[in-house]
LUMFITI-985260 format. One record per residue (C-alpha): residue number from 1; residue in three letters; x, y, z. Coordinates in steps of 0.2 Angstrom, whole numbers, plus 5000, padded with zeros to 4 digits. Layout:
<recs>
num / residu / u / v / w
NUM / Ala / X / Y / Z
...
</recs>
This chain:
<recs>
num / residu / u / v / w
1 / Unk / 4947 / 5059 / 4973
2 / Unk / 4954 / 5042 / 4981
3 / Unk / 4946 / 5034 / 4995
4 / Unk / 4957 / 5025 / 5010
5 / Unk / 4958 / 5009 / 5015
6 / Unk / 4941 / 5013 / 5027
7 / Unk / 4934 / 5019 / 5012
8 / Unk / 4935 / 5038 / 5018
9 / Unk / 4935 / 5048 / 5001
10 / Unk / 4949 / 5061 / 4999
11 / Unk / 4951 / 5073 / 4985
12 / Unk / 4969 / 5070 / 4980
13 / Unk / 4975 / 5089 / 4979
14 / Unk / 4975 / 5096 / 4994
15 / Unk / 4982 / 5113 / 5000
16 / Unk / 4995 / 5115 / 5013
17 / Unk / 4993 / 5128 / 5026
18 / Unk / 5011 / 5129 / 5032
19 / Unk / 5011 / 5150 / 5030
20 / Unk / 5022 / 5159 / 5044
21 / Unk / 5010 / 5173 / 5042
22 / Unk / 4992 / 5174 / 5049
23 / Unk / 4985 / 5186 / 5040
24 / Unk / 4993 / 5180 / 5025
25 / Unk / 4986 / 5161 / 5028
26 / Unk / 4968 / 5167 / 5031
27 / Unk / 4969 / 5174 / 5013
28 / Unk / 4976 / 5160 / 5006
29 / Unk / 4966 / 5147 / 5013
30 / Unk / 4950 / 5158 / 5006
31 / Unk / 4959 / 5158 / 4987
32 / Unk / 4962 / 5140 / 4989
33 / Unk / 4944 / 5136 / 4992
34 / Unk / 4935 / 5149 / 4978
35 / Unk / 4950 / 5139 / 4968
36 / Unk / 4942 / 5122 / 4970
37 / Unk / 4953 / 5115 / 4983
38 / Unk / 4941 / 5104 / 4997
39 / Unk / 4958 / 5095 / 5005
40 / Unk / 4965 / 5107 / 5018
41 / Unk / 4981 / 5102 / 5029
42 / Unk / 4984 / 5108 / 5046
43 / Unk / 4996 / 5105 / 5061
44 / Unk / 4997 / 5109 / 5078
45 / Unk / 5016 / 5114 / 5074
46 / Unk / 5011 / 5129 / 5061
47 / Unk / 5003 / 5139 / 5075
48 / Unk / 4989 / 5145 / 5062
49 / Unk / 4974 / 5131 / 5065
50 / Unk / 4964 / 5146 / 5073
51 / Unk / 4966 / 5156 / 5056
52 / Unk / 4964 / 5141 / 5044
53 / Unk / 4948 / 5138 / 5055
54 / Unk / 4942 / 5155 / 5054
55 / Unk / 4945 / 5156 / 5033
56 / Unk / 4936 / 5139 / 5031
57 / Unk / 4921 / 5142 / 5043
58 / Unk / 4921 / 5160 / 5031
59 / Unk / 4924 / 5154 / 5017
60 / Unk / 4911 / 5139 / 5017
61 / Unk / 4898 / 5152 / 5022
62 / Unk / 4901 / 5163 / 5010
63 / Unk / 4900 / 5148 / 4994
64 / Unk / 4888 / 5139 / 5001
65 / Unk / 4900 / 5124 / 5002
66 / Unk / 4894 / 5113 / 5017
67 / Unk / 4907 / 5104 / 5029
68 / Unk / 4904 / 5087 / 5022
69 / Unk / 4912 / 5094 / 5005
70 / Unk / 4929 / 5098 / 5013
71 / Unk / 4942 / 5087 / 5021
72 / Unk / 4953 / 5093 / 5034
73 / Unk / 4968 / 5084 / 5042
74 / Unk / 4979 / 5091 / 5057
75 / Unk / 4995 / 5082 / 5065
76 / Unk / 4996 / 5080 / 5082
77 / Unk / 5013 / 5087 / 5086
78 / Unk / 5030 / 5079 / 5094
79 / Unk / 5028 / 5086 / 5112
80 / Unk / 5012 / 5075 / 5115
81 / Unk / 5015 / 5058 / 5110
82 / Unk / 5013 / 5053 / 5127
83 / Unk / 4993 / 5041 / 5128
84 / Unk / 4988 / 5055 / 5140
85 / Unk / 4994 / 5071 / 5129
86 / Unk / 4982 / 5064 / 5114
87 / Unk / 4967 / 5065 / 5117
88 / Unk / 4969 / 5085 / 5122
89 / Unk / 4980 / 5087 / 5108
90 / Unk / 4967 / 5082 / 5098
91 / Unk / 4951 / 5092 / 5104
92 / Unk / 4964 / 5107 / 5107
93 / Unk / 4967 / 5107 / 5088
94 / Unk / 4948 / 5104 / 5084
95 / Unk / 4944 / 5121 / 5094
96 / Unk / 4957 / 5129 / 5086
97 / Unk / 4948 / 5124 / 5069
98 / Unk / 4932 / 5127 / 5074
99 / Unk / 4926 / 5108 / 5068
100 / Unk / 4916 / 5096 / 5077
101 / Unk / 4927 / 5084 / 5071
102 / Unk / 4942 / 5079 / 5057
103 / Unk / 4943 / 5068 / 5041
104 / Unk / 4961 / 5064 / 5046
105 / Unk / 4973 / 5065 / 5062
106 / Unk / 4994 / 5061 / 5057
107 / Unk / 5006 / 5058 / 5070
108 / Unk / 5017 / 5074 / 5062
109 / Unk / 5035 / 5062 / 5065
110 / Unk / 5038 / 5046 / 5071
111 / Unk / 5050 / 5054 / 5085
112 / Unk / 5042 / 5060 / 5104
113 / Unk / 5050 / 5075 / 5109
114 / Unk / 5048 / 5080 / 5129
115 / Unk / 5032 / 5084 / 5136
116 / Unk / 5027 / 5099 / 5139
117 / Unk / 5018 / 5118 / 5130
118 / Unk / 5037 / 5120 / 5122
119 / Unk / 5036 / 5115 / 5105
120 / Unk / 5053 / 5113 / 5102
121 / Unk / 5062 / 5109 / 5118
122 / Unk / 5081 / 5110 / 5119
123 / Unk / 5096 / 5106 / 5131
124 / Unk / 5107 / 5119 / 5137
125 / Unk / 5118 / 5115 / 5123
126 / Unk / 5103 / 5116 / 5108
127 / Unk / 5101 / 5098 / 5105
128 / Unk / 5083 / 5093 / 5104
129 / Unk / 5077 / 5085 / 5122
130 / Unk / 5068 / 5065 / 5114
131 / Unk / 5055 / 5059 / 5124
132 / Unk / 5064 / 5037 / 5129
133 / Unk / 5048 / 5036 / 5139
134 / Unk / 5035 / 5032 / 5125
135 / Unk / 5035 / 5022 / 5109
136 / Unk / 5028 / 5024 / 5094
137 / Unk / 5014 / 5011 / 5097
138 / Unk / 5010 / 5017 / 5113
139 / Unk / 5005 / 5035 / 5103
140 / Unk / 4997 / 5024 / 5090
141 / Unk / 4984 / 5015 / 5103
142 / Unk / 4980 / 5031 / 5108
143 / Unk / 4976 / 5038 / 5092
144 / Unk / 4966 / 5024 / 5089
145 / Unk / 4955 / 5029 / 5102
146 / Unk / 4953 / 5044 / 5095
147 / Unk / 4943 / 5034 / 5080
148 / Unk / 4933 / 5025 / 5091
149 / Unk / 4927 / 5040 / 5100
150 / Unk / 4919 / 5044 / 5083
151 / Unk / 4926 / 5064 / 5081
152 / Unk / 4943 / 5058 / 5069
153 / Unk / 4937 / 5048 / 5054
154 / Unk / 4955 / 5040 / 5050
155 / Unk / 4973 / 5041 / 5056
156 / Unk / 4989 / 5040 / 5047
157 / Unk / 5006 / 5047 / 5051
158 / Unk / 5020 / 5058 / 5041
159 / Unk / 5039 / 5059 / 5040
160 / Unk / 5041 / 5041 / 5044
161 / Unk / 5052 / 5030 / 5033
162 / Unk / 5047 / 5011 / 5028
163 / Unk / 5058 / 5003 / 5042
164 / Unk / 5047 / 5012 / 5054
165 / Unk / 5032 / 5010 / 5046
166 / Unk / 5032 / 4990 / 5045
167 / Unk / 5031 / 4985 / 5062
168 / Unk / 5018 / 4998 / 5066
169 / Unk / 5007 / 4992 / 5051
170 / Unk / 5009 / 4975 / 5057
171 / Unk / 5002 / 4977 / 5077
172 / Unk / 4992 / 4993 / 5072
173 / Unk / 4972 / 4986 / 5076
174 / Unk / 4966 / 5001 / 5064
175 / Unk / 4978 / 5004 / 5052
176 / Unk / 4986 / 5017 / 5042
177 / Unk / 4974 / 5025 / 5030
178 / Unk / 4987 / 5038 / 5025
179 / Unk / 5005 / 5041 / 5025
180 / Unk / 5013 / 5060 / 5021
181 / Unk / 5030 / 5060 / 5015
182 / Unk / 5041 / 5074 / 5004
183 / Unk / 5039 / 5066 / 4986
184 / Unk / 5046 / 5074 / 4970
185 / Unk / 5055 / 5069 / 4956
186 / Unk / 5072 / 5069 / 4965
187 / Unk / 5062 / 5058 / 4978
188 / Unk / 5051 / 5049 / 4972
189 / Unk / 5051 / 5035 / 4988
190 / Unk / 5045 / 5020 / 4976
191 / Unk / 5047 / 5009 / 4987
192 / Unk / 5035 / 5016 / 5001
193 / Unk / 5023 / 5018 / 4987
194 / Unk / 5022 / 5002 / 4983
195 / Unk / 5020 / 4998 / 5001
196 / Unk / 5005 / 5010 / 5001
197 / Unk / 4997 / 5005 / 4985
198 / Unk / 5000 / 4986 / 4992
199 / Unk / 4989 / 4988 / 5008
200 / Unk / 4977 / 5002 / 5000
201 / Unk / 4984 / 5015 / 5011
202 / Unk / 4985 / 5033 / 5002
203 / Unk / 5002 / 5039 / 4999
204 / Unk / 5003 / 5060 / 5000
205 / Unk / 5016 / 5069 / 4994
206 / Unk / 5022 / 5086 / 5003
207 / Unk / 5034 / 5095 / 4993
208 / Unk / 5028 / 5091 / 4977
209 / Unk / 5039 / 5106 / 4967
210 / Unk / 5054 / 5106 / 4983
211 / Unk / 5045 / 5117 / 4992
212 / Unk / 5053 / 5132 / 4981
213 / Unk / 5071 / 5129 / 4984
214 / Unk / 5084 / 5130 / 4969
215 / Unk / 5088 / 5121 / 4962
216 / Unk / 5077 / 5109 / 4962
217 / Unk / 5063 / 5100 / 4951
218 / Unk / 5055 / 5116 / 4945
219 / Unk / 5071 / 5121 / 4936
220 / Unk / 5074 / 5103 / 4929
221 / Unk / 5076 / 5103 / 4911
222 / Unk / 5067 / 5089 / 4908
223 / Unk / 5053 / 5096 / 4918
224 / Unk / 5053 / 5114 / 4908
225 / Unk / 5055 / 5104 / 4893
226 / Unk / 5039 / 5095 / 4896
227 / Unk / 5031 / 5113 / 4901
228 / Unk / 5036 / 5120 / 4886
229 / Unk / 5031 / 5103 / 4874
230 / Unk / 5012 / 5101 / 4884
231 / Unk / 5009 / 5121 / 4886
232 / Unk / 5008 / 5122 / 4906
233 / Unk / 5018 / 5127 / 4919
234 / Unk / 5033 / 5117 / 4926
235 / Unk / 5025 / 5116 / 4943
236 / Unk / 5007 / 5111 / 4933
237 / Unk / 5018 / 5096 / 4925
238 / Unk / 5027 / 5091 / 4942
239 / Unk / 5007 / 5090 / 4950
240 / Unk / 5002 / 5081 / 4936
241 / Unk / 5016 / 5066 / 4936
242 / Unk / 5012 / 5065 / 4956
243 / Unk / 4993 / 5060 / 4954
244 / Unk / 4997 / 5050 / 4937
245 / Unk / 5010 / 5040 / 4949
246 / Unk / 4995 / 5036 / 4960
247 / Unk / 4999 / 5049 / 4974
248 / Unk / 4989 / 5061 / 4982
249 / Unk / 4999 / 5078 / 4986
250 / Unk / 4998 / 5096 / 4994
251 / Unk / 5004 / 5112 / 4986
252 / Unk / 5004 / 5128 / 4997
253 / Unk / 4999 / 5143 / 4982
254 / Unk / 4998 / 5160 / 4992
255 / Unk / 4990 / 5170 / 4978
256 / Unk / 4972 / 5169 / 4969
257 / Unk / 4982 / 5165 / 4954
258 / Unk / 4993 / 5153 / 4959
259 / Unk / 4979 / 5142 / 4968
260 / Unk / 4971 / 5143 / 4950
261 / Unk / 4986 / 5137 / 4942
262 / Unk / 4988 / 5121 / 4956
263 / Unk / 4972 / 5119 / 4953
264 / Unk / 4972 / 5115 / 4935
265 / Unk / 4981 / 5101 / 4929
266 / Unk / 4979 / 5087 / 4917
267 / Unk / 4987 / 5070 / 4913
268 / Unk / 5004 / 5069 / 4904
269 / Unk / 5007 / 5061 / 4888
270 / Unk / 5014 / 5043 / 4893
271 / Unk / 5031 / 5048 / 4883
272 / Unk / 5032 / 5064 / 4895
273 / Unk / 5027 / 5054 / 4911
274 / Unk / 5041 / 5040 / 4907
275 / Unk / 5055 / 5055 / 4907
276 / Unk / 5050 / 5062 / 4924
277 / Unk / 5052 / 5047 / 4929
278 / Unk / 5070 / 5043 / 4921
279 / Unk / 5075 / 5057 / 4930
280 / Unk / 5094 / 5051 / 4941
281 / Unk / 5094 / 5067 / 4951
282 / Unk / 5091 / 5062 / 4971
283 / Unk / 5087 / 5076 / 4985
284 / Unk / 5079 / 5077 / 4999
285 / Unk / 5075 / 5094 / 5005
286 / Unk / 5068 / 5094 / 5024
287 / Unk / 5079 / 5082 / 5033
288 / Unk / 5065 / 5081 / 5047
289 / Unk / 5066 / 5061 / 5043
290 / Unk / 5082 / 5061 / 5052
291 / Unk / 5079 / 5072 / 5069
292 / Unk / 5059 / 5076 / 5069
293 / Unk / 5065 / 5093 / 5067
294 / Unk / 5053 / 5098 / 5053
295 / Unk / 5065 / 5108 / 5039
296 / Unk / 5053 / 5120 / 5034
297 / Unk / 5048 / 5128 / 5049
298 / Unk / 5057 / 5142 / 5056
299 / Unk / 5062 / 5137 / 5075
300 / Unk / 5055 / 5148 / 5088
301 / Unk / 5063 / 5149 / 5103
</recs>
């Protein structure tokens, strides 16, 4: 558990719900609870808040887990960055949860795409149509607002870099209680960390293992050294360095083993944690940083 800097409390694994599938997220949302998780991420963009909703609301039923024990973040997408779009971003994604209200809100990019119901607009030639009209502050105001009116505990934003970050922080009125960024071993963004851990605002790490993609971390032979020396997995070891680094993080398991297996990690012997961290290898793997176009998500035209 860490706790923001309005003293918000959030359990520092969460699961991510970015599944293409619907029937397959409803399924793993309900493993990822019975496995302990209580930190569900969400987004607008993933088109599944209706069956992340529907698992939870199940699946706190059925364990007797009440509402207050869970924390659920959703992003408010690129498309409605405009101060007006907001607000009926925000309550359109609390109906799609079911919820009364969210732990945590994100702006899901630092970049405003056109306005309108097309998540991913494009030009006649393909290029993403950006939204000149609106800053970044101006969204930032508004999402304030959503604080105020008492249904968002805390707001924070993901894919931004430091650069952007800084003169946000600065003018923000409430400020940044969390940041999502891809972190891993190849990324480890130390210098936004600092930042974070500096003003008390939660650093969370998506990616945590490189989202799957080979190579990458989990193949590293450091990191299956490590494994093989400590007797857990590779992807138990790479959780494990990203809270003992102070980060929060958010693994997507889509089986009841799996979500058993994120679940259960423990700290690193100091000698193993310094290797991790000597490690020269530098990748990013979703380039969304650069365009808003998040790299994960398959584009639906």
């Amino acid at each position: 558990m860490t706790t923001t800097n309005n003293t918000i409390h959030m359990p520092l694994l969460g699961f991510g719900t970015l599944i293409p599938d619907a029937a397959e997220t409803i399924t793993a949302t309900r493993n990822a609870l019975e496995a302990g998780f209580r930190h569900f991420d969400c987004a607008e963009r993933y088109r599944n808040e209706c069956q992340v909703g529907e698992a939870l609301q199940a699946g706190l039923a059925a364990g007797g887990i009440a509402r207050e024990d869970i924390f659920v973040t959703t992003k408010l997408w690129n498309t409605n960055h405009r101060p007006h779009r907001v607000e009926p971003a925000f309550e359109a994604s609390l109906n799609r949860l079911g919820l009364d209200y969210l732990d945590l809100y994100l702006i899901h990019t630092p970049f405003a795409f056109q306005p309108g119901d097309e998540q991913d607009p494009r030009d006649q030639n393909g290029q993403v149509i950006y939204d000149r009209n609106v800053t970044l502050s101006d969204t930032w105001k508004a999402m304030e607002r959503l604080v105020d009116g008492g249904k968002c505990r805390a707001i924070g934003l993901s894919d931004i870099s430091l650069n952007e970050l800084l003169p946000l922080y600065e003018s923000a009125r409430i400020k940044p209680a969390v940041i999502q960024v891809e972190s891993h071993p190849y990324l480890p963004e130390t210098e936004l960390l600092e930042f974070c851990r500096e003003k008390d605002i939660v650093f969370l790490a998506f990616a945590p293992l490189g989202h799957g993609i080979k190579p990458g971390p989990l193949e590293d032979s450091v990191i299956l050294s490590i494994a093989a020396r400590v007797g857990k997995t590779p992807a138990q070891v790479l959780l494990a360095w990203a809270i003992q680094r102070g980060t929060a993080l958010l693994t997507t398991p889509r089986t009841a083993a799996r979500a058993r297996e994120n679940f259960d990690i423990s700290p690193l012997p100091e000698d193993a944690f310094d290797e991790i961290n000597r490690i020269q290898t530098r990748q990013r793997f979703n380039e969304v940083v650069k365009t808003g176009v998040p790299g994960f998500i398959a584009r639906v035209n």
